[in-house]
LUMZA-13658 format. One record per residue (C-alpha): residue number from 1; y, x, z; residue in three letters. Coordinates in steps of 0.2 Angstrom, whole numbers, plus 5000, padded with zeros to 4 digits. Last residue first. Layout:
N
+-----+------+------+------+------+
! seq !   yy !   xx !   zz ! type !
+-----+------+------+------+------+
! NUM !    Y !    X !    Z !  ALA !
...
+-----+------+------+------+------+
//
This chain:
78
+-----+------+------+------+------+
! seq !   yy !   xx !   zz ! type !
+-----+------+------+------+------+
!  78 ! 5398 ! 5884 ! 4883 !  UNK !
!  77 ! 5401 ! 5891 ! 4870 !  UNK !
!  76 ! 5414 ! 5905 ! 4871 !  UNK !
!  75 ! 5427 ! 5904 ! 4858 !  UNK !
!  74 ! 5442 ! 5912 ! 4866 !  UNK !
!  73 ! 5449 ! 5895 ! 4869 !  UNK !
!  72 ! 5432 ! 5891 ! 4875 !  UNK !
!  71 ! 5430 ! 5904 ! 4888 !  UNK !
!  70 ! 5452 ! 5899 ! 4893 !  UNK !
!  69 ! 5446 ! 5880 ! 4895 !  UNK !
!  68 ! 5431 ! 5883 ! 4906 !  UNK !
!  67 ! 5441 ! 5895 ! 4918 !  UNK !
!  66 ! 5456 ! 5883 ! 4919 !  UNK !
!  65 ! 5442 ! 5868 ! 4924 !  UNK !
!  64 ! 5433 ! 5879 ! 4936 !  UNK !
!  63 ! 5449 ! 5882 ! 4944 !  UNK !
!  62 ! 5460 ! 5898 ! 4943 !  UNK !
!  61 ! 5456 ! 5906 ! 4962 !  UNK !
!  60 ! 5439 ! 5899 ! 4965 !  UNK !
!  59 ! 5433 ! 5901 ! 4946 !  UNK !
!  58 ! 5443 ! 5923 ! 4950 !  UNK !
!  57 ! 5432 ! 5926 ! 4965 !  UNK !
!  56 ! 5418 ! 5921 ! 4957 !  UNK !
!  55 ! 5421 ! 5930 ! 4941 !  UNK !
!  54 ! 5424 ! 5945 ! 4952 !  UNK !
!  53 ! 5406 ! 5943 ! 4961 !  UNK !
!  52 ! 5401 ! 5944 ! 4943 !  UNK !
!  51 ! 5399 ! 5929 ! 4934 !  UNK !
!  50 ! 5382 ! 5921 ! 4921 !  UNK !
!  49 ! 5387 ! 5903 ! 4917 !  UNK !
!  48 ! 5379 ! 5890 ! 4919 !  UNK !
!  47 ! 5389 ! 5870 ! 4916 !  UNK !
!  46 ! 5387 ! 5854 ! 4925 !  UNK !
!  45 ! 5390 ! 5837 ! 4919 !  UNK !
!  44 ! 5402 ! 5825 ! 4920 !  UNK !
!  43 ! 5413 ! 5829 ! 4909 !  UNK !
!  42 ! 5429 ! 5830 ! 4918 !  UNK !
!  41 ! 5422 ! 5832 ! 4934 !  UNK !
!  40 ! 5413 ! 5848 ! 4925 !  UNK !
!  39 ! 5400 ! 5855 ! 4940 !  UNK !
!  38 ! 5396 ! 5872 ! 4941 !  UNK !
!  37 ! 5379 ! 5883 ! 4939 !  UNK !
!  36 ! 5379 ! 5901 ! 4943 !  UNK !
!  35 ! 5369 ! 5917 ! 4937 !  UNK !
!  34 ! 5373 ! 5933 ! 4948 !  UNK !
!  33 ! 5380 ! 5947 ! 4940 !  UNK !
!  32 ! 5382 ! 5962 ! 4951 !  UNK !
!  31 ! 5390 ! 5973 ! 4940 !  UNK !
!  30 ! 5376 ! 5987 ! 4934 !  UNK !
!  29 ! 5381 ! 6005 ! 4937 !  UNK !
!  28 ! 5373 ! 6015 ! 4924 !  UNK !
!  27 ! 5365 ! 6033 ! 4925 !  UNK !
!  26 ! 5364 ! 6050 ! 4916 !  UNK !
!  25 ! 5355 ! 6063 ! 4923 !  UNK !
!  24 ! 5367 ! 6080 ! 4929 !  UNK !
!  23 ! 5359 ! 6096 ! 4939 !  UNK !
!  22 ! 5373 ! 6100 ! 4950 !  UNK !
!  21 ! 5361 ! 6109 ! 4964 !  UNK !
!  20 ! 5365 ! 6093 ! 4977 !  UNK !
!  19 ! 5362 ! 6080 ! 4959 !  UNK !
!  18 ! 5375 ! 6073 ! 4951 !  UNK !
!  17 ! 5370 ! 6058 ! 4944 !  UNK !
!  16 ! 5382 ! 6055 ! 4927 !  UNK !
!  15 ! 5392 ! 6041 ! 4919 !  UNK !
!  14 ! 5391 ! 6025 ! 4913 !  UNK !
!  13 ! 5399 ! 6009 ! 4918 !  UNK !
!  12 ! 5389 ! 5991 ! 4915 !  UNK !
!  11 ! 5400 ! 5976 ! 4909 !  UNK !
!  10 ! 5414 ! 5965 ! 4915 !  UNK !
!   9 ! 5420 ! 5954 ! 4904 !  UNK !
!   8 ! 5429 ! 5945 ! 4918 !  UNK !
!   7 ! 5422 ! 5927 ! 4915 !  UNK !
!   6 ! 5407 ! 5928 ! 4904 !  UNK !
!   5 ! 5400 ! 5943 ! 4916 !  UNK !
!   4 ! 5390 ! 5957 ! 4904 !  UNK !
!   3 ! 5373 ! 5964 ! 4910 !  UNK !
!   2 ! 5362 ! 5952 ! 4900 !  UNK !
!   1 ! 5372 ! 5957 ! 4884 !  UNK !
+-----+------+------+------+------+
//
């Protein structure tokens, strides 16, 4: 589950390398999770969570406050 953004839900795509002679290896693409601390004004303290860029993008959007609340409506810890 390292791969996975608490946010978005995002987790890694699979599929194949294609190599110039059409030989195929199976790879990954891997979101690019990054691990982020945010502050909780209403309680006082700060909270990690692990976002994609897209789970960035969305906490500025939404609010930290919004995002929190919808992760423990749907039974995230956090």
């Amino acid at each position: 589950m390292s791969a996975h953004c608490q946010v978005t839900g995002r987790a890694p795509g699979f599929g194949n390398r294609v190599a110039h002679s059409q030989r195929r290896t199976r790879r990954r693409w891997n979101p690019n999770i990054q691990l982020k601390t945010y502050y909780l004004p209403s309680e006082g303290r700060r909270v990690r969570l692990r976002v994609s860029a897209k789970g960035i993008k969305v906490i500025d959007r939404d609010g930290i406050e919004a995002v929190v609340a919808r992760l423990r409506r749907d039974g995230v810890k956090i």
